[in-house]
C-alpha positions in Angstrom: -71.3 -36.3 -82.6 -74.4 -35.3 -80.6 -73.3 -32.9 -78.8 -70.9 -31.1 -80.9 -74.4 -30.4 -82.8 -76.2 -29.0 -79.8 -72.7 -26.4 -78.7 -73.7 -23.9 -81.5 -77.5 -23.9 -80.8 -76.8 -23.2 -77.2 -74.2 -20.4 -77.9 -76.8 -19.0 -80.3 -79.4 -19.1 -77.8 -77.7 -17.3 -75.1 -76.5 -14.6 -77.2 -80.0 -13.7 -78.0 -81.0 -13.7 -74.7 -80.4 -9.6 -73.8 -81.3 -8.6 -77.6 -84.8 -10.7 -76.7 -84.7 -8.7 -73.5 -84.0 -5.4 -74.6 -86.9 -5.8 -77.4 -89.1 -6.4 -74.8 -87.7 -3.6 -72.5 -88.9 -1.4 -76.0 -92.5 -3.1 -76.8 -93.4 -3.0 -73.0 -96.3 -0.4 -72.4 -95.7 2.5 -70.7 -96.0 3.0 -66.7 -98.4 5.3 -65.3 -97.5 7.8 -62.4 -98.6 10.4 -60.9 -95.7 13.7 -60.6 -95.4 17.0 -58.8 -93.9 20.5 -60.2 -91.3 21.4 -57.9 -92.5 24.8 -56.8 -90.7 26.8 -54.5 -92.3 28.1 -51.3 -92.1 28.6 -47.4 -91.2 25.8 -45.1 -91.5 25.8 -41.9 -88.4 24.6 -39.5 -89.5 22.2 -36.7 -87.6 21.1 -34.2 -88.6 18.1 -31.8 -86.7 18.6 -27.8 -87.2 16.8 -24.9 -89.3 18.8 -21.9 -91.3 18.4 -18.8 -93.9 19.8 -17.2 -94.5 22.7 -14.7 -97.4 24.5 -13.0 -98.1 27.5 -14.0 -98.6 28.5 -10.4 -97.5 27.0 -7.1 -97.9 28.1 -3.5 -97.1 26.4 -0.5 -99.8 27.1 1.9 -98.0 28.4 5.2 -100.0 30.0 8.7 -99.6 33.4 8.9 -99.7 32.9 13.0 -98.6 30.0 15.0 -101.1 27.6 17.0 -102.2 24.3 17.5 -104.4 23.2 14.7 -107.8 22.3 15.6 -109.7 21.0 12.0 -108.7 20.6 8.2 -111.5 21.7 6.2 -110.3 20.4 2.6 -110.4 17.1 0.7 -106.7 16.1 -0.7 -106.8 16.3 -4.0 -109.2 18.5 -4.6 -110.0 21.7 -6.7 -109.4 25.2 -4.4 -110.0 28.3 -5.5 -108.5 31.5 -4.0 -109.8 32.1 -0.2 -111.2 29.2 0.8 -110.6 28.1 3.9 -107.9 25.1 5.0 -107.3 25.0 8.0 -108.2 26.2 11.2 -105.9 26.8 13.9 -107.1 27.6 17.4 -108.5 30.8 17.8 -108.7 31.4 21.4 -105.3 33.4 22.3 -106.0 35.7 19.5 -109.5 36.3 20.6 -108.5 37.0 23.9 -105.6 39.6 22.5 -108.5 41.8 20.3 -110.5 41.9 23.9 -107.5 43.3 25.5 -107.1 45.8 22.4 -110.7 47.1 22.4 -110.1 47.2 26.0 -106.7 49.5 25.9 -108.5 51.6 23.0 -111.3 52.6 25.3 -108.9 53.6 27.7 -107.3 55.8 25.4 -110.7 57.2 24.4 -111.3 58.1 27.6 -107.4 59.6 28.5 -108.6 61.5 25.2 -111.6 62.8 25.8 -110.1 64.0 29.6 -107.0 66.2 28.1 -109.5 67.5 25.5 -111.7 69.4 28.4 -108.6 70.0 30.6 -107.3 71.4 27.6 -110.6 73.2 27.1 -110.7 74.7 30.8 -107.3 75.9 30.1 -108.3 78.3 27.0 -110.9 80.0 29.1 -108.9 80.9 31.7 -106.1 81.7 29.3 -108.9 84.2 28.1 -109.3 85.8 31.3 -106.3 85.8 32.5 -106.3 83.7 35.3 -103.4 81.0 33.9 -100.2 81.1 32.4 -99.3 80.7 28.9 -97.4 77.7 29.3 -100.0 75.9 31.4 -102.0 76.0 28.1 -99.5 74.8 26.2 -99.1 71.9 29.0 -102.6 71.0 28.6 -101.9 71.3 24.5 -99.2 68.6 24.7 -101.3 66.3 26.3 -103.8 66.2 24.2 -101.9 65.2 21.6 -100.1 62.9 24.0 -103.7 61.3 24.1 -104.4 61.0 20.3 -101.1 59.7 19.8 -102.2 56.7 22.5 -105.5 56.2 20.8 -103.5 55.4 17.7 -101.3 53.2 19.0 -104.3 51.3 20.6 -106.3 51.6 17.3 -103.6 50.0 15.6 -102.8 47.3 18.0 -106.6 46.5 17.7 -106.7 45.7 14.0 -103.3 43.6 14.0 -105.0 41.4 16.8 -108.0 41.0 14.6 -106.0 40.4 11.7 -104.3 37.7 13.5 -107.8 36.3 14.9 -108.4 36.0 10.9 -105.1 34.5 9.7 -106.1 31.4 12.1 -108.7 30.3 9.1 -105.4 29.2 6.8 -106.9 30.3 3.4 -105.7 28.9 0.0 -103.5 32.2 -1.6 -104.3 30.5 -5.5 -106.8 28.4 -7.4 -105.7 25.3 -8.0 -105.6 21.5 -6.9 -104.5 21.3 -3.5 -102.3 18.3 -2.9 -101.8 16.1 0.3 -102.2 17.7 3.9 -98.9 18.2 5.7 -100.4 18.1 8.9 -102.7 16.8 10.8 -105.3 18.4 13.5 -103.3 18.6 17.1 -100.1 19.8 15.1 -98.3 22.7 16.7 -97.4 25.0 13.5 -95.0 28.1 13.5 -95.6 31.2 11.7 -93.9 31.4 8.0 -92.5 28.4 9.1 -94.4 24.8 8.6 -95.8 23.7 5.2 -99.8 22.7 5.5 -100.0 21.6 2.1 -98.9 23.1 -1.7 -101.1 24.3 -4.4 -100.6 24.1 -8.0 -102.7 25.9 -11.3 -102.9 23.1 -13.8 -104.8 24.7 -16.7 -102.9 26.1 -18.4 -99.7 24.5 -17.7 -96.0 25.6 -18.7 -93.3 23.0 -20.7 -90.0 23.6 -20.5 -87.7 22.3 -22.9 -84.0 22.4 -23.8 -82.2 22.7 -26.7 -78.3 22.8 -27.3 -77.1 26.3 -27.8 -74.8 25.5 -30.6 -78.1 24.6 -32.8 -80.0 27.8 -31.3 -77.3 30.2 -32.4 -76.8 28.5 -35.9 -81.0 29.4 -36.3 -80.0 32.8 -35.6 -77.2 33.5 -37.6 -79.6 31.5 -40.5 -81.9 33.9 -39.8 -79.0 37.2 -40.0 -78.1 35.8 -43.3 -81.5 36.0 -44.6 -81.9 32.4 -45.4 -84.1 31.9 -42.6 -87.4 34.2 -41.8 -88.5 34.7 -37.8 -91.8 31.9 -37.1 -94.9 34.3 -36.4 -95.1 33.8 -32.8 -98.9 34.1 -33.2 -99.4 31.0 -35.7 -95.9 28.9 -34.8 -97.5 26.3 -32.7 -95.9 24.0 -30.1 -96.6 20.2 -30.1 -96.8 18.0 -27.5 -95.9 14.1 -27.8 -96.3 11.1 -24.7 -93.5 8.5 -24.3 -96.1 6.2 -26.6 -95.5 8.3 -29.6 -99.4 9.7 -29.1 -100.4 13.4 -29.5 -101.4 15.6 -26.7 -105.0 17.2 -28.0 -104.1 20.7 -27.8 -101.2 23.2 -29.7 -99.5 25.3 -27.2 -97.4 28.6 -27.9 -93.8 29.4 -27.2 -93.6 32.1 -24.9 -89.4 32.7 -24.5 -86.2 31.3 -24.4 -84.2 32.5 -21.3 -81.2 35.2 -21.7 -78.5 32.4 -20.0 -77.1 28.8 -20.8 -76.7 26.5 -18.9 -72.8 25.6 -18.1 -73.1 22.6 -17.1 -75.1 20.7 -20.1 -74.7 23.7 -23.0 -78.5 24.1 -23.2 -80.7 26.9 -23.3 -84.5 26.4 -21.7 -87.3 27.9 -23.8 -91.2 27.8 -22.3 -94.0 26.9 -23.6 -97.8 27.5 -22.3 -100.7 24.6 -23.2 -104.3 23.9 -21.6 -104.8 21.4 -19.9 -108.8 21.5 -19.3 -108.6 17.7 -18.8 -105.5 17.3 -16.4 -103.9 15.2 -18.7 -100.8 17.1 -18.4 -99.3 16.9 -14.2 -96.2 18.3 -13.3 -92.9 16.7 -14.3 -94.2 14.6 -17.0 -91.5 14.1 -19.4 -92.4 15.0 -23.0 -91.3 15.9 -26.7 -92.1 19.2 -28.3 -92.6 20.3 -31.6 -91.7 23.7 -32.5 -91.9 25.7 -35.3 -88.6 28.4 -34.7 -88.3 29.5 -38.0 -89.0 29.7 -41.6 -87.3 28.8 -44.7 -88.4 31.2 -48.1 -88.4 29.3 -51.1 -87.9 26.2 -49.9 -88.2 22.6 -52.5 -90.2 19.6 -50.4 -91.1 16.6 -51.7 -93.2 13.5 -50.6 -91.2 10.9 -48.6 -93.1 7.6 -51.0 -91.1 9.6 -53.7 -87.8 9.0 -52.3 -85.6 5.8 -53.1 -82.6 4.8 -52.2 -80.2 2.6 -53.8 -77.9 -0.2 -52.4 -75.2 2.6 -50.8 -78.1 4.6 -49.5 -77.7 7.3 -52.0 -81.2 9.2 -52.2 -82.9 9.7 -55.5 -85.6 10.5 -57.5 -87.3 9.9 -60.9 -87.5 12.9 -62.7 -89.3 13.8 -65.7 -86.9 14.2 -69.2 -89.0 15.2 -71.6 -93.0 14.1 -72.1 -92.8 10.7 -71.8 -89.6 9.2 -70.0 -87.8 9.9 -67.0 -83.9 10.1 -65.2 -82.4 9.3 -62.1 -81.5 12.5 -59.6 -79.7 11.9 -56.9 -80.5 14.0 -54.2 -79.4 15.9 -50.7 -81.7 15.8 -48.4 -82.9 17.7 -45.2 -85.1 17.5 -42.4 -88.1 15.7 -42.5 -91.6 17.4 -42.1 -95.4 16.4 -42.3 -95.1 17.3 -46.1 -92.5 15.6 -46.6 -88.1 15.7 -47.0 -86.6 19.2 -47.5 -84.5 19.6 -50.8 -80.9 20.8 -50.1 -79.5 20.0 -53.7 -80.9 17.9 -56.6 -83.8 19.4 -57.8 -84.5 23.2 -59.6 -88.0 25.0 -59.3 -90.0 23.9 -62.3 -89.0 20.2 -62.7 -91.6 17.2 -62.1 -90.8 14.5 -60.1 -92.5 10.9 -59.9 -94.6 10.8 -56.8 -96.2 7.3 -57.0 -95.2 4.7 -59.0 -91.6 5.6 -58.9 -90.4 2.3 -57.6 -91.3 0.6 -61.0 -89.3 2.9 -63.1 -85.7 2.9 -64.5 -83.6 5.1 -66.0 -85.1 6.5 -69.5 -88.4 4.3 -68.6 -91.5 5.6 -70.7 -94.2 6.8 -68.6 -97.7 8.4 -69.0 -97.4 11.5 -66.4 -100.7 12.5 -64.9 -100.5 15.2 -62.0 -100.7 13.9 -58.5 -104.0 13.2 -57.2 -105.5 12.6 -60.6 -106.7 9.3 -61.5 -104.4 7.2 -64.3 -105.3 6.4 -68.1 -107.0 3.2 -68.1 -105.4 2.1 -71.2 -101.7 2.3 -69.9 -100.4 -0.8 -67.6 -97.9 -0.5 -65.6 -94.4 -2.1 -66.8 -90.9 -2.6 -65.4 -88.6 -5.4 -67.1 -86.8 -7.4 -64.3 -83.7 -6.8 -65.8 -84.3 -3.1 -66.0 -85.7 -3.4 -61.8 -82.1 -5.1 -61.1 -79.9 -2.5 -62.8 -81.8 0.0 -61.3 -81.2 -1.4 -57.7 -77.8 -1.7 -58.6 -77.7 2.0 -59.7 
């Protein structure tokens, strides 16, 4: 008797459970949020490849004559600069070689100066008389017989002093010289042996590669119209470590090169950085950032704005009206520092919830403030827990 009293309280009770919960759905306060206007404008396209690093420069240091070498002048390691002195390989032969040169030179001189008065005698007997015509012409001949030789001996001279000078091995570049590839005693060849390789480090080239399916789609983006060409004089390269860190300083893209590659399908562009603090060494494997085009009239919004529901559908509060709001669900792009790129979803003009957007729900009332203004203090935030589970569900 009990409990058939108690059946039709309960069933009474429960029935007025959602119209209690949609009354208080209704008499809760509206949310505050902050929205943005949806306002068209250019977005840059960034792209992040893998690259490493090169020297700008290298030259391996190589004698110019062959020799034993007698002293290393440089510390490994070190900082070089164009004409600074090495090596030094043994001088002696070479010296004794110009000796021999100034020595045949003088000769000539002197074989010189003798068919010049022979060849002087010779005209003033001409003159009288007293010779032949062709014993002048002789005498002619040998002279320049003789200037001939003092060229040749003039010549031989300054390639044996050029080769007394290429025994101090110079360094061709500026740069850091690396490890010595010899040691003092060595016998080196001429052209031949490596003494040691110098790189420029500042600046520094990165080469990176990018597939050229993805490069030629940019292009044809950019034949269509839909994409503009980056301003090669503000599109910046960036430059990220292994650890996720930020190398200091932007670089610029200098070109991409005219050929692919057949074995992996990629195409290498360069890129140029400083490197004032060596930071960046050869072969160091990096990420790029690169900024190869840009999109006109392109819709972005912040990332804290986007939710996703249970199926991973993207979406968006969007304002209907004053004071409530509507689900959009939305295509998205790449990603960027300001935020996800719009591909469908959202029109020029419209505002969408920036913060506060994960306690909303479909036709939620809402006090709208633009973003970066500070919130009514006389509206609290609301969301029913009903309303929070259908919209999760959504």
């Amino acid at each position: 008797m009990h409990r058939s009293r108690l059946l039709p309280g309960l069933l009474a009770a429960m029935l007025a459970l959602p119209l209690a919960s949609r009354a208080t759905a209704q008499d809760m306060p509206p949310t505050p949020v902050s929205v943005l206007t949806m306002t068209p404008r250019p977005l840059p396209v960034v792209n992040e490849l893998p690259g490493r690093v090169a020297a700008t420069r290298t030259a391996e240091v190589r004698p110019r004559v062959g020799g034993i070498v007698v002293e290393r002048i440089f510390t490994q390691g070190s900082v070089v600069k164009a004409g600074d002195v090495l090596y030094k390989i043994d001088p002696a032969p070479y010296a004794v070689r110009v000796a021999s040169a100034e020595a045949t030179l003088r000769r000539a001189e002197a074989t010189r100066r003798n068919a010049q008065d022979q060849l002087a005698r010779t005209e003033a007997l001409r003159e009288r008389r007293v010779t032949a015509g062709v014993e002048l012409e002789n005498a002619a001949t040998t002279l320049a017989q003789a200037d001939a030789d003092v060229a040749i001996a003039d010549a031989s001279l300054q390639e044996a002093r050029l080769n007394l000078g290429y025994t101090d091995v110079t360094a061709p570049i500026d740069g850091v010289v690396g490890r010595a590839l010899v040691t003092e005693g060595a016998l080196v060849t001429a052209q031949t042996d490596i003494l040691a390789t110098i790189q420029q480090l500042d600046p520094v080239y990165v080469d990176v590669t990018q597939s050229s399916s993805e490069l030629f789609a940019l292009q044809r983006a950019r034949a269509t119209g839909e994409l503009m060409m980056a301003e090669p004089d503000k599109a910046q390269v960036r430059l990220f470590f292994d650890d996720g860190s930020e190398y200091p300083h932007p670089g610029k893209l200098l070109f991409s090169e005219a050929s692919v590659d057949s074995s992996t399908g990629q195409i290498t562009l360069r890129a140029e950085f400083p490197n004032p603090d060596g930071m960046l060494l050869p072969g160091l494997y990096v990420r790029a950032r690169l900024e190869q085009a840009v999109r006109k009239d392109a819709l972005s919004i912040p990332q804290m704005a986007v939710q996703r529901d249970t199926n991973g559908q993207a979406f968006v509060y969007v304002m209907k009206g004053e004071d409530a709001v509507e689900r959009r669900d939305l295509t998205l792009g790449r990603t960027s520092e300001s935020g996800w790129l719009v591909e469908e979803g959202l029109q020029p003009g419209e505002r969408v919830v920036v913060e506060g957007a994960q306690k909303l729900y479909p036709d939620a009332k809402v006090v709208p403030e633009p973003v970066g203004a500070q919130p009514r203090a006389d509206a609290q935030p609301s969301a029913p827990p009903a309303a929070q589970a259908a919209n999760t569900k959504g």
